[in-house]
N, C-alpha and C positions, 0 to 999 in steps of 0.2 A: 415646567412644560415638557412631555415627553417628545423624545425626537421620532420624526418620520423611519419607516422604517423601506428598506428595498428588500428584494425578493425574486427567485428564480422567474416568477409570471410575467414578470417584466420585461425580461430578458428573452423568454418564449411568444411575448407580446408583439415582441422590435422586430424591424423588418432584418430581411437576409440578408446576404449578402458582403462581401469582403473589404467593401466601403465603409463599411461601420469597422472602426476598431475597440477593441477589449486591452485595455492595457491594465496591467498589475501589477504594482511594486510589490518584492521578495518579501526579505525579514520582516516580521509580524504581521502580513497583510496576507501571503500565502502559507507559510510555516511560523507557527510560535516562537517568538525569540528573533536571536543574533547570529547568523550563520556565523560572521566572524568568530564568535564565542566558542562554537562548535570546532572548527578548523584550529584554535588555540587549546583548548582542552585536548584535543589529538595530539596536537604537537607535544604537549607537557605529558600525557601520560606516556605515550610512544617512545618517549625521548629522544624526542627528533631534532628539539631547540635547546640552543644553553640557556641558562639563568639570564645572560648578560643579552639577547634574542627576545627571553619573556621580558623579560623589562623591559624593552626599549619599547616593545608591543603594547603593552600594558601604558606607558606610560605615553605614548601616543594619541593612544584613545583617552584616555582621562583627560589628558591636554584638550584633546575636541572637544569632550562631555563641559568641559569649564566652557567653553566658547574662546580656549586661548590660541587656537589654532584652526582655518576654517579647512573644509572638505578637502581640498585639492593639496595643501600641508600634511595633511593626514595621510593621503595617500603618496605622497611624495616619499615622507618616510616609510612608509612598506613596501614601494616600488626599492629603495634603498637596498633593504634588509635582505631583499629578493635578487641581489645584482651578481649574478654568473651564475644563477642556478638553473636549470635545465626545465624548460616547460612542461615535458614530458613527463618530469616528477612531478611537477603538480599536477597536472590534469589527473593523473593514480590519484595521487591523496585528495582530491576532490573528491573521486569518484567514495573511494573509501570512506571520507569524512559522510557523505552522503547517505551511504546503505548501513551505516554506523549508527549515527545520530541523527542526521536532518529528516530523513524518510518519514522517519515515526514522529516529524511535525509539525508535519503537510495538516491546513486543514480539511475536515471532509467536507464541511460545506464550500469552503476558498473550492476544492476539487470539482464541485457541482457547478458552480459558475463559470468555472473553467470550460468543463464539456458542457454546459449549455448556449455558451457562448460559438465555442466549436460545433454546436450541432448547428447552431446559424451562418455558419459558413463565414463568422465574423475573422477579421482578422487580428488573431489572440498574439501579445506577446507581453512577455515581463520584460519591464523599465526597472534598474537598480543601478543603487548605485555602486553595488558590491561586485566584485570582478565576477566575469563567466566562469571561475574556476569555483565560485561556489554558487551557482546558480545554474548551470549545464546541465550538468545529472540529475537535475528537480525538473528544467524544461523538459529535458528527453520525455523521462514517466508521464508527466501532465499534457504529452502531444503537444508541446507549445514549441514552434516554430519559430517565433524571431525575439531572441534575446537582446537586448539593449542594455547595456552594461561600462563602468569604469574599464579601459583596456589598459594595461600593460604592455609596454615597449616590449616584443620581442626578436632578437636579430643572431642569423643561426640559430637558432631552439634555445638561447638563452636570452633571460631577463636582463637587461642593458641596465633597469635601476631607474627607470624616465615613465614617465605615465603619459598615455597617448592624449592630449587636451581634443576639446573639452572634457574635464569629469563629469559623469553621470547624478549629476548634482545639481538641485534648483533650477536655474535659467537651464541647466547642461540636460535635461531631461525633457524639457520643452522643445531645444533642438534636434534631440532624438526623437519625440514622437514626433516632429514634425518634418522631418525628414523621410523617417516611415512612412509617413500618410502622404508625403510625396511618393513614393516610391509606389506604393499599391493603390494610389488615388481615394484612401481615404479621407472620409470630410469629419473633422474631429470636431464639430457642431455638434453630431451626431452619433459621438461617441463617449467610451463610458474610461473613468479611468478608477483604480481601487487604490488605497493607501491608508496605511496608520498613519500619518505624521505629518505636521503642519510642515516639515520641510519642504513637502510637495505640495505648498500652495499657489505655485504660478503654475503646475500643471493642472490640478485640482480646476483654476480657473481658464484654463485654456481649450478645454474638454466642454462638452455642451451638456454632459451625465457625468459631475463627479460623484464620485462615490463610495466617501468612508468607513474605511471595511475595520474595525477594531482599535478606533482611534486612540490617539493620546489625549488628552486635557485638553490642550489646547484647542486641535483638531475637533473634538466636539462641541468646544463654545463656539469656534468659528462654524462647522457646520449647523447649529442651533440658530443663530444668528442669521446665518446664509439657505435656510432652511432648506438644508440636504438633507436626503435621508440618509441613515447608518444604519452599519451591521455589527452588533460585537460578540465572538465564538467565544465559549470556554470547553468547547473539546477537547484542547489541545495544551501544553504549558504544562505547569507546576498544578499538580493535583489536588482539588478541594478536599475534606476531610469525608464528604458523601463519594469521591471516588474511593477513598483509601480505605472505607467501609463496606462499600460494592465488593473492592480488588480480596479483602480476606476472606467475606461471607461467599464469596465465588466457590474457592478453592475450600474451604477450611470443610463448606458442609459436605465433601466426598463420604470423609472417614463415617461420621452419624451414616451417611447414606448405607455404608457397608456394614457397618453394623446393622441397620436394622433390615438387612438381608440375611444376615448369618442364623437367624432361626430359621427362615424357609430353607437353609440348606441342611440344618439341624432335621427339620419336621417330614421331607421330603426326598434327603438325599440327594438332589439334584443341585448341585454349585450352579450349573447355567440358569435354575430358576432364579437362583440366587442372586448372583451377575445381572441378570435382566433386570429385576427390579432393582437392586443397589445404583447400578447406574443411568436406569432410564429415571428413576427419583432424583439421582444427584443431577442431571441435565437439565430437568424442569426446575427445582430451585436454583441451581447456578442462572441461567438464564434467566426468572423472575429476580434475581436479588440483584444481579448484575446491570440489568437494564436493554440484555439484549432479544429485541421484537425479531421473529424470522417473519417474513412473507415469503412463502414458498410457490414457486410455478411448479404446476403438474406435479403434486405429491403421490398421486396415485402411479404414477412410475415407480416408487419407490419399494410398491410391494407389487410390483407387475410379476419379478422373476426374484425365487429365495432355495437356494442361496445363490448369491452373486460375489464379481465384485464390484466394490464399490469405491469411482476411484474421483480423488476431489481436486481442486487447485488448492494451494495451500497458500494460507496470505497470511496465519493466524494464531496462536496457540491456545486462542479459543476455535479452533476449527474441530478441537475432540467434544464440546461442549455441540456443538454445532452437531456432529456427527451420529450422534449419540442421540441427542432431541431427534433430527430426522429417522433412525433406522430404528431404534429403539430397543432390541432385542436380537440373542444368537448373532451377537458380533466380536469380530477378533481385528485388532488389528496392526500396523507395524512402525512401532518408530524408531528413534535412535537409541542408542545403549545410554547416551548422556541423562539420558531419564531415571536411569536406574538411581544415578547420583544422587536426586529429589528428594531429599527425607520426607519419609510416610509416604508420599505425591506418588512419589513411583514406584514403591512396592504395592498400593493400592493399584496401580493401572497394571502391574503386572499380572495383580490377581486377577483383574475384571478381562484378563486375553489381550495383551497388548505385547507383543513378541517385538523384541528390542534388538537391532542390527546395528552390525561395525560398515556405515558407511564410507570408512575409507578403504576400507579392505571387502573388496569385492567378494573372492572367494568366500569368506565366512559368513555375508549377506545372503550370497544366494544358500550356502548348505542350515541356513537359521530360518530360511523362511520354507524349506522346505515341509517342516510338521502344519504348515497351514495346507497342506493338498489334504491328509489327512482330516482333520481342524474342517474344511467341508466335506469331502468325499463322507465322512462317517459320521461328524456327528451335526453336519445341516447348518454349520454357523457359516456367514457370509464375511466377509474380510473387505478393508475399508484400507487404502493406498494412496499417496499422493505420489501419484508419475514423478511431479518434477524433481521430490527426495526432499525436497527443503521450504521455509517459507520465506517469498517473496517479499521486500520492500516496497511493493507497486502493486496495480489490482491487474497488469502486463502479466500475460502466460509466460512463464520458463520453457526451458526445452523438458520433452517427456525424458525419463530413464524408463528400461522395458523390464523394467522385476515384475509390475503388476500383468501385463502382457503375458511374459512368460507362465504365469501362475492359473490366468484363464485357462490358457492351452493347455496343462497340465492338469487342471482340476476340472476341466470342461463344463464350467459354469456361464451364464453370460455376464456382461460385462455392460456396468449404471455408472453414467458419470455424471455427478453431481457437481451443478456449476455453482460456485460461490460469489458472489460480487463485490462484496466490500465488506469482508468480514476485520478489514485492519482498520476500519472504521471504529470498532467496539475497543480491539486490542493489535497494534500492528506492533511488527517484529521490532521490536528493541524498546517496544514503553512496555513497563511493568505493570502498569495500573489498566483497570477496563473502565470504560466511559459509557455512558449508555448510547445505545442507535442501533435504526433498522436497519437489517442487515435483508438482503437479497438473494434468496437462492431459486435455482432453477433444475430440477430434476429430466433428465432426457432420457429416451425411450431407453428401455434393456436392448444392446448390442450382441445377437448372435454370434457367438464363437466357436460354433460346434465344427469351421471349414478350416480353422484358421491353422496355420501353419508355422513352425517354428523359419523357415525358409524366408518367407512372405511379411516377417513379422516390423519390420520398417513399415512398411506399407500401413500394417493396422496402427501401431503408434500416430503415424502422419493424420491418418484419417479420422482417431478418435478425439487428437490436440487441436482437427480441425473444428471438430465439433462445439470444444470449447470456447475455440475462438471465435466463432459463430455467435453463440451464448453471449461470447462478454463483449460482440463488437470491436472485435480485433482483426486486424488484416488476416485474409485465411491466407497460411501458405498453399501454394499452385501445384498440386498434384491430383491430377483427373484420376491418375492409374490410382492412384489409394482410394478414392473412395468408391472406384469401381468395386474395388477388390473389399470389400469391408462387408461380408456380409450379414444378412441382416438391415444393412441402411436403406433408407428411403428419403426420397427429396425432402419430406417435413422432418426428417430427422436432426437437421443441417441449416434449419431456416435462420437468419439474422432474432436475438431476439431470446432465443433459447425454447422455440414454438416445436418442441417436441412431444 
């Protein structure tokens, strides 16, 4: 008998309101896996732990997995192992451990229940039973506000070695959501709870919508039985053999692609015809082989003003496959010198105009991206930048850098920015492999820069990060004088939404 199954419509179905709560246990139910796991792999490669530390770790948890030792044992000895260390240091290696390993796996559908929940004004928080030291920096990203977690004793800024009772465990989870739903008058009748694991089956039945999100065994005989629906992802984890076939045929058909450009640059003379096709061929199969759909808002923005620049959020290292399918032709653009490293990978993108900068070293960034004023002023190619310099762990805007800013002003071109939305969906920053998913981009109107001013040029950064923030439903920062001063904008430039 196949299980029921749940669904965002549901969730878009249920009434508003803050009385409804969203609760969602962590490991495996929101990111793949064992955070703890993640935060031990750090410690042992970093060599932050002795042998004598891994082991007592290791051997703790194994003791739990036998059933020789229940929850609140378990964490009694890590509260232990933890006694005189400084908070401070962990809340860092959290964060670290997170933009490392945890970020890239977050689900993208777990992600979508998240903000649909948040778009109902429900009151979202993740239940675990894992400390806030590994779960904080996944709420921050996911806009989840109330964490509920295993606490650690801490007195002065250091770990005393005591665990706050109750643990975030069985009955201890029940007390916390119901304590919650004291606190905001939530009526947990009427609310939803997500989890892998029969551990959580007194909240499972305390909730009036459970709702198993990627269960274990057990968990889905019980909900078969209790006929709940389930959800089970494989976005996210240890790679099936159709990802690790997608992830070569991605990258591998560049080279072919270049090749079979070098006769039109043979028959022709022209390298950039040559370029143009090489890589607007390798974008369309990397993306049919790969499994990445774009749905594009307003693409007729994107040949409104040529040449431009063209400047994107960067969540991706498929964001060049991305870039490439949208502009298609007469592009250069700029990444790190670390590319050069890439056997074949990046002598191919150096060929196809892809000018490679020492981002730590500022001076030699800006005197490198200098031959791109030329690169349009002469020969028409438009240049493609990510402001923020790097790619994000989150679909969260960075702060801008002003290289691409400067380069406008300089080559007095105008200025496309291409919002991306979930391209770390396909491939996020630290998993190696691409997964197939639609990906969201939104193209917004060409920004006039023919006023703009090296003086003034805060102002334009503020107003064009506004823009994106707009796009991706981010809090816009509060600056009227910037986007007075932004010329070229207009009120639909700017709408929620990316309605440019």
């Amino acid at each position: 008998m196949k299980e029921a199954q749940f669904s965002l419509k549901e969730i878009k179905n249920s009434p508003e309101g803050p009385e409804i709560a969203a609760l969602f246990d962590f490991d495996g139910t929101i990111i793949a896996g064992f955070s703890v796991l993640s935060f031990l792999r750090e410690k042992i490669t970093s060599g932050g732990a002795s042998v004598t530390e891994i082991f007592e770790q290791f051997a703790s948890v194994l003791s739990f997995g036998l059933g020789r030792t229940g929850f609140s044992g378990l964490m009694t000895a890590t509260a232990q192992m933890m006694r005189g260390t400084r908070e401070q240091e962990f809340i860092d290696f959290g964060e670290q451990v997170y933009e490392k390993h945890i970020a890239a796996t977050i689900y993208p559908e777990a992600r979508a229940l998240i903000d649909a929940h948040l778009a109902k004004g429900h009151t979202v928080a993740i239940i675990s039973s894992a400390t806030r030291y590994q779960v904080i920096p996944a709420a921050e990203d996911l806009n989840i506000e109330h964490v509920l977690c295993t606490e650690l004793e801490v007195l002065d800024g250091l770990f005393t070695g005591d665990v706050v009772p109750p643990t975030c465990f069985g009955q201890g989870k029940v007390l916390a959501a119901e304590k919650l739903a004291a606190q905001f008058n939530c009526n947990l009748n009427n609310s939803f709870f997500y989890t892998d694991s029969d551990d959580d089956l007194l909240l499972l039945e305390a909730v009036g919508k459970p709702r198993p999100l990627n269960p274990n065994s057990r968990l889905t005989n019980i909900a078969r039985d209790k006929s709940w629906p389930v959800r089970s992802f494989s976005s996210r984890g240890r790679p099936g053999l159709e990802n690790l076939v997608r992830t070569a045929m991605t990258y591998s058909t560049l080279f072919p692609a270049v090749l079979a450009g070098l006769p039109i640059w043979a028959m022709t003379g022209s390298r950039t015809e040559a370029v143009n096709f090489s890589f607007s061929v390798w974008a369309d199969y990397a993306s049919a082989l790969g499994g990445l759909n774009l749905r594009v808002e307003k693409e007729v923005n994107l040949w409104a003003a040529r040449p431009a620049i063209f400047v994107f959020n960067h969540q991706s290292a498929a964001d060049a496959i991305i870039l490439v399918k949208l502009i298609r032709r007469d592009l250069a653009s700029v990444g790190k010198k670390e590319i050069a490293n890439i056997p074949i990978i990046g002598q191919l993108f150096q060929y196809g105009g892809v000018v490679l900068i020492d981002r730590v070293n500022k001076e030699k960034a800006i005197a490198a991206m200098e031959p791109l004023i030329d690169v349009i002023q002469y020969e028409g190619k438009s240049v493609a930048i990510a402001p923020e310099g790097t790619r994000s762990v989150s679909t969260k805007l960075g702060k801008f850098k002003k290289g691409a800013f400067h380069l406008a002003i300089q080559a007095g071109v105008p200025m496309v920015p291409i919002v991306i939305h979930n391209a770390l969906d396909f491939m996020p920053k630290g998993d190696l492999f691409v997964r197939p998913a639609n990906v969201d981009v939104t193209v917004l109107k060409p920004v006039d820069t023919s006023d703009w001013k090296t003086e003034t040029i805060d102002e334009h950064v503020k107003a064009v990060r506004n823009m994106f923030l707009n796009a991706l439903g981010q809090e816009v920062e509060s600056t009227k004088k910037a986007t007075q001063n932004l010329p070229g904008s207009s009120s639909d430039d700017v709408l929620p939404g990316g309605s440019a």
